[in-house]
C-alpha positions as a Python dict, from the first residue, in 0.01 Angstrom:
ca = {
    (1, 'X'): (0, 0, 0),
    (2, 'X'): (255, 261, 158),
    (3, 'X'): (128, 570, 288),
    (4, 'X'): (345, 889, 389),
    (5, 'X'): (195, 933, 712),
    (6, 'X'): (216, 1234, 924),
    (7, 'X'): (144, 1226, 1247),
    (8, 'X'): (79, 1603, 1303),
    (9, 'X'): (-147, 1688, 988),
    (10, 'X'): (-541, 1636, 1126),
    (11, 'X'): (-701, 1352, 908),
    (12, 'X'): (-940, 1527, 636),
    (13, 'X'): (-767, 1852, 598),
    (14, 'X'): (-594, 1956, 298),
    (15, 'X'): (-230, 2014, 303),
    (16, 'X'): (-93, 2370, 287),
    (17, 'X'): (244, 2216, 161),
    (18, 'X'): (213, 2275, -277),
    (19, 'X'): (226, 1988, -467),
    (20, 'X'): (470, 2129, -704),
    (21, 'X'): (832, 2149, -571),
    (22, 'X'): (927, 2472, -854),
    (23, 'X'): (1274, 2494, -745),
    (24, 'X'): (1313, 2145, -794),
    (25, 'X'): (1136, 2172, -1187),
    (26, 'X'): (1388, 2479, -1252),
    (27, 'X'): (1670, 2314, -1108),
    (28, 'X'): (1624, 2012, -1291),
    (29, 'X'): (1531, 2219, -1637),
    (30, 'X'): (1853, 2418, -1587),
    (31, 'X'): (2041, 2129, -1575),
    (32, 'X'): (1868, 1967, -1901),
    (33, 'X'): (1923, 2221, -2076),
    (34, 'X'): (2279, 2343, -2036),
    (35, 'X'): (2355, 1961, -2095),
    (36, 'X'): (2177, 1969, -2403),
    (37, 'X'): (2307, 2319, -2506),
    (38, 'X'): (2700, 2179, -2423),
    (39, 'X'): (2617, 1838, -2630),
    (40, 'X'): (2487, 2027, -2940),
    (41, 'X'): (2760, 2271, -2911),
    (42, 'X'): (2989, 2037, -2964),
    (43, 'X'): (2786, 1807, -3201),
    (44, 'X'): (2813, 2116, -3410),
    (45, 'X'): (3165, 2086, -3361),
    (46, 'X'): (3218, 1757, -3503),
    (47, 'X'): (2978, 1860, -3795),
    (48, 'X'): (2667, 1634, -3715),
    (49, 'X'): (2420, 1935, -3726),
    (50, 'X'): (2508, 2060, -4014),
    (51, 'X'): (2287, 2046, -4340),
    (52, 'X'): (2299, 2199, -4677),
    (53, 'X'): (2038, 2132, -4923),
    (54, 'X'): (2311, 2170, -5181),
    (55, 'X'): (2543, 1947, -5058),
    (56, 'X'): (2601, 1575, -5261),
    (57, 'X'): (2285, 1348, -5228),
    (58, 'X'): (2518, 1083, -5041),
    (59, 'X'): (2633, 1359, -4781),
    (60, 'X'): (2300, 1476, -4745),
    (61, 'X'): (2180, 1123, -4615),
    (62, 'X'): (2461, 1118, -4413),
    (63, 'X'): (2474, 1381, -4244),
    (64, 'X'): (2137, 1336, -4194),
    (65, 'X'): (2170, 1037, -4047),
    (66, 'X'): (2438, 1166, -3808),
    (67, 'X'): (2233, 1473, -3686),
    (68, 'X'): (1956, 1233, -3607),
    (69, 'X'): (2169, 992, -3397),
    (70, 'X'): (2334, 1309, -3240),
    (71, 'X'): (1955, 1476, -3147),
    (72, 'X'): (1843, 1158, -3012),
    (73, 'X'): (2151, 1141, -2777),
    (74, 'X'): (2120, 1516, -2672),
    (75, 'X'): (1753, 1486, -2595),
    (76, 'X'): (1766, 1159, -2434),
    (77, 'X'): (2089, 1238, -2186),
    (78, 'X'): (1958, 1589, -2102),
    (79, 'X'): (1582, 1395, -2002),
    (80, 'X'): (1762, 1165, -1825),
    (81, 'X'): (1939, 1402, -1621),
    (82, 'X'): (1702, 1708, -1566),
    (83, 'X'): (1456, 1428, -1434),
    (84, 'X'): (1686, 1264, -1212),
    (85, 'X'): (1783, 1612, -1071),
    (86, 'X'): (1370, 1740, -1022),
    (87, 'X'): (1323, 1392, -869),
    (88, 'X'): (1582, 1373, -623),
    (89, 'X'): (1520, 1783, -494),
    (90, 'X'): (1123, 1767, -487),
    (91, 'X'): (1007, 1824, -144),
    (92, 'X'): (917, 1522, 92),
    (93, 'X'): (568, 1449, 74),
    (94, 'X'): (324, 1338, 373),
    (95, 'X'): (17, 1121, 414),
    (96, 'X'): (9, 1091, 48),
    (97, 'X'): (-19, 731, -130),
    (98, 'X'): (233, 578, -297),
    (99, 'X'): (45, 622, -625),
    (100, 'X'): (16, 962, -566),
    (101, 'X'): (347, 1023, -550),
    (102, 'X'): (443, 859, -808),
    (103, 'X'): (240, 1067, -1024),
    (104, 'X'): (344, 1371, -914),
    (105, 'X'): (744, 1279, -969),
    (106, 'X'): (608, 1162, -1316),
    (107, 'X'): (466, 1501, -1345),
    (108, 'X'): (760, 1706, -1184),
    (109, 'X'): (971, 1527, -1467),
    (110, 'X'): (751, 1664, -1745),
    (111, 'X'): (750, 1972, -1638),
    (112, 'X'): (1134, 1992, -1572),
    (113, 'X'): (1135, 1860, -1932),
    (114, 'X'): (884, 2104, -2058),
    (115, 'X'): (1048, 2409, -1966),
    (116, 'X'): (1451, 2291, -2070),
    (117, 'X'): (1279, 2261, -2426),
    (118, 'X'): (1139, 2636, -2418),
    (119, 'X'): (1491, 2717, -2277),
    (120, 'X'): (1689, 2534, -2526),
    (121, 'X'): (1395, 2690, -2798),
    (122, 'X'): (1498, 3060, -2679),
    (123, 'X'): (1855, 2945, -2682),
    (124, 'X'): (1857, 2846, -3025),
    (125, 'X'): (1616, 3121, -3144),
    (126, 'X'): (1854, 3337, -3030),
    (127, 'X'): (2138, 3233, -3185),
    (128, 'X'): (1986, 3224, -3500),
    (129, 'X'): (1909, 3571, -3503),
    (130, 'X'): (2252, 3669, -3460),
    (131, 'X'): (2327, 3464, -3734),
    (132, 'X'): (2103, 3606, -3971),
    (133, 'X'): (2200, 3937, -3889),
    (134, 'X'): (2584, 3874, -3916),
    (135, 'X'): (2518, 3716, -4244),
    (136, 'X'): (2339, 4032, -4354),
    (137, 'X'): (2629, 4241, -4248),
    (138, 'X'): (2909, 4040, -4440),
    (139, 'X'): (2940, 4127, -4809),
    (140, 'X'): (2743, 3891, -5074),
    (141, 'X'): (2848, 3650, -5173),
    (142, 'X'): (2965, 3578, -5517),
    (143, 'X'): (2861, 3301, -5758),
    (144, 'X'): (3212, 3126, -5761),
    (145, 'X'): (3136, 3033, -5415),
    (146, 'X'): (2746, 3001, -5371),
    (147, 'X'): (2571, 2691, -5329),
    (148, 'X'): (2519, 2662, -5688),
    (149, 'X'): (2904, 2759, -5803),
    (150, 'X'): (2941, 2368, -5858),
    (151, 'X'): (2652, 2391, -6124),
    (152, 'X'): (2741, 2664, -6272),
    (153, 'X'): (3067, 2553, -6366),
    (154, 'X'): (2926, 2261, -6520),
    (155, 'X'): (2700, 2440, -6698),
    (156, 'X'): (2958, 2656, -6880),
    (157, 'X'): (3222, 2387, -6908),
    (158, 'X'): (3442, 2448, -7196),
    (159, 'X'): (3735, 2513, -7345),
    (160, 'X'): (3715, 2903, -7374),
    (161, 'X'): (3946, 3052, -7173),
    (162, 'X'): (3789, 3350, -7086),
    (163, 'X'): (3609, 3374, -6750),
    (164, 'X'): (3217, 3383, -6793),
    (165, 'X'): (3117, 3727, -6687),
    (166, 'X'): (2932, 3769, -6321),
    (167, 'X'): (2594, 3909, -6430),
    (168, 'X'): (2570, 3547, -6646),
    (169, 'X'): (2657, 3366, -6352),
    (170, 'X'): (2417, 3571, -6121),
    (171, 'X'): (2130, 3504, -6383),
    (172, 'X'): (2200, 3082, -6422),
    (173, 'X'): (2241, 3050, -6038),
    (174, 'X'): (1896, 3277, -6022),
    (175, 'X'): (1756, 3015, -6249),
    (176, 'X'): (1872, 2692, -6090),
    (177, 'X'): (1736, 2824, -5722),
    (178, 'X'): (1395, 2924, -5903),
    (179, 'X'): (1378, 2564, -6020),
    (180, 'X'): (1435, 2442, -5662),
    (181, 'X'): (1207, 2615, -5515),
    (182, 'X'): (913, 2534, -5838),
    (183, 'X'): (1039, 2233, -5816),
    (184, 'X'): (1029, 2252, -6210),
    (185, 'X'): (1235, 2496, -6459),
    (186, 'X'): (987, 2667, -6653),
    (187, 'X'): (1031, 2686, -7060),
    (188, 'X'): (1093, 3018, -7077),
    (189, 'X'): (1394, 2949, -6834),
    (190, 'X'): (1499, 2646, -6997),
    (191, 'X'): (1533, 2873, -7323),
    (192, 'X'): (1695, 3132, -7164),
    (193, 'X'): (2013, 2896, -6992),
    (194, 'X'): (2012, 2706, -7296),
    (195, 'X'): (2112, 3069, -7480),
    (196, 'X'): (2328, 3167, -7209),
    (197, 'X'): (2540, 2794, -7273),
    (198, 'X'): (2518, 2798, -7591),
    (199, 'X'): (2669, 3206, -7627),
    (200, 'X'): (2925, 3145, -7350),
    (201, 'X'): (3048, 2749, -7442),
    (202, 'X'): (3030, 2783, -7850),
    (203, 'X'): (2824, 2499, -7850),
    (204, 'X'): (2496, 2439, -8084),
    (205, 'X'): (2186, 2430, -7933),
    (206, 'X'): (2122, 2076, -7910),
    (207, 'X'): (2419, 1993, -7702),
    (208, 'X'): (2311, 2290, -7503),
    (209, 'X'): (1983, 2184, -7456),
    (210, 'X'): (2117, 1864, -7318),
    (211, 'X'): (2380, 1999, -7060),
    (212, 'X'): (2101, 2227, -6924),
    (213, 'X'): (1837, 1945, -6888),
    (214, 'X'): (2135, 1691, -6718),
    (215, 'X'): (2202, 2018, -6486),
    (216, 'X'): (1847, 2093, -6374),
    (217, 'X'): (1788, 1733, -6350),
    (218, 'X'): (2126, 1688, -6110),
    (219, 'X'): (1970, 1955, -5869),
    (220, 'X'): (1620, 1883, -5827),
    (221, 'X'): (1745, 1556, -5748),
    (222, 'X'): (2011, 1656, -5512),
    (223, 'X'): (1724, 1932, -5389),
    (224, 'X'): (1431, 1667, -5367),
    (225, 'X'): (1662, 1430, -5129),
    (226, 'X'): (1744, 1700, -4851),
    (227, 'X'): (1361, 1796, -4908),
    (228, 'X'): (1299, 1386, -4758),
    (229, 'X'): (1593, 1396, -4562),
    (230, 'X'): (1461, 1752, -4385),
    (231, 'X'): (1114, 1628, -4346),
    (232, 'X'): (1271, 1269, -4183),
    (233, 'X'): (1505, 1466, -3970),
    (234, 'X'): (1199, 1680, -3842),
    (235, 'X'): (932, 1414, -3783),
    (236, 'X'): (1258, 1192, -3616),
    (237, 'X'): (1291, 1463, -3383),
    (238, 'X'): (960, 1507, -3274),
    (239, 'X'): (949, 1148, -3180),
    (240, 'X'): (1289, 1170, -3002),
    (241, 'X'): (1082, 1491, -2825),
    (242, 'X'): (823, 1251, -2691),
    (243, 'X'): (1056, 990, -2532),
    (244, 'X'): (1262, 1206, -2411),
    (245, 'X'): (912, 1296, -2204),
    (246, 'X'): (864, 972, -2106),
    (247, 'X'): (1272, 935, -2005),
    (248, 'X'): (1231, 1253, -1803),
    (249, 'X'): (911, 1118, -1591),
    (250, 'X'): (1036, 805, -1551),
    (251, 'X'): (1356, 948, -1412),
    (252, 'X'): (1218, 1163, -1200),
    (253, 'X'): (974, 877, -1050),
    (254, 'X'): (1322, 711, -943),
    (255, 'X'): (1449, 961, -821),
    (256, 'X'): (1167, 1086, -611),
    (257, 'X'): (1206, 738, -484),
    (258, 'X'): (1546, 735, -418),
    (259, 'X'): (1483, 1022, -246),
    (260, 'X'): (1237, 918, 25),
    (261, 'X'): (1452, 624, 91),
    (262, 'X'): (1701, 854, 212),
}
């Protein structure tokens, strides 16, 4: 078993040197998270963070897919890296056991990888706020270009060649995010878009009926596979989290140990 011996500290007494190098777990967060800031910066470049419940099914998955792969990589490198940096600047320790060092570089990893998450957090909280309150300055958006304008259009598909007037649109797209978010169109709504199809497309109320169901049906599906592809993304990236833990202790145990050889 290797002991760090010194020569100078009387046997029994407790050290007065901390066992929690602070400038080494900052250093080494900093580090993490300006890596992982810079990856997911560009990431979002490349579109891989990028999700839109309204998008096509197929992109949805995708995309998905891609963010996931993308997170992993940005929380795995940034680990790697803060822990490698806490490890290797971590004060010497004396007359300590080997095993007790290597628990406290394990421990000077998790930290370092603890507080790069609540910077990254704040970083991304942030940024979200400004955001939301840019997109609450800008002008609304109309329904020719919402997340539902693809719907719409299909809804009121036809061969009149007069425009469909905006309150009609405002009230369908209304209707299509209230079935979203019910996850079900209620009858009364049902009755209501069939009307609105019906008045605007000339046709009878069967084939109205129809084109409303095949629409509804089209979203909740589209809406009920970024739903599974959210809650996967989320539960992936708590997982990813937790390794990247374990790759940030581990790192700093070798490099706490690459330190001391030096």
């Amino acid at each position: 078993m290797i002991v760090y011996k010194n020569t100078d500290a009387p046997s029994g007494v407790e050290s007065s040197q901390p066992a929690v190098s602070w400038c080494a777990v900052f250093a080494g967060a900093v580090a993490a998270a300006a890596l992982s800031i810079v990856i997911a910066i560009l990431g979002s470049g490349l579109g891989l963070t990028v999700l839109s419940p309204y998008s096509h099914p197929d992109t949805v998955v995708s995309v998905a897919v891609g963010a996931l792969v993308w997170l992993i990589f940005v929380q795995w490198a940034s680990s790697a890296l803060g822990g490698y940096i806490t490890g290797r600047l971590r004060t010497k320790w004396v007359s300590v056991m080997t095993e007790e060092v290597f628990f406290r570089d394990t421990v000077h990893g998790f930290l370092a990888w603890s507080l790069a998450t609540l910077i990254t957090a704040g970083f991304i909280t942030s940024s979200t706020l400004l955001l939301a309150n840019g997109a609450m300055k800008s002008p609304p958006r109309d329904e020719h270009h919402g997340p539902h304008a693809y719907y719409i259009n299909v809804l009121f598909r036809s061969d009149n060649v007069h425009p469909i007037p905006p309150d009609v649109r405002e009230d369908a797209a209304m209707l299509l995010a209230r079935s979203i978010a019910d996850k079900t169109a209620q009858p009364d709504d049902r009755d209501y878009l069939v009307h609105l199809v019906s008045v605007q497309t000339g046709l009878n109320q069967d084939e109205s009926r129809r084109r409303v169901e095949g629409v509804i049906a089209q979203v909740q599906t589209t809406a009920d596979k970024s739903r599974k592809a959210m809650v996967a993304l989320s539960i992936s990236t708590a997982l990813a989290m937790m390794v990247g833990a374990f790759i940030a202790s581990v790192s700093a145990a070798l490099g706490g140990r690459q330190r001391d050889q030096f």
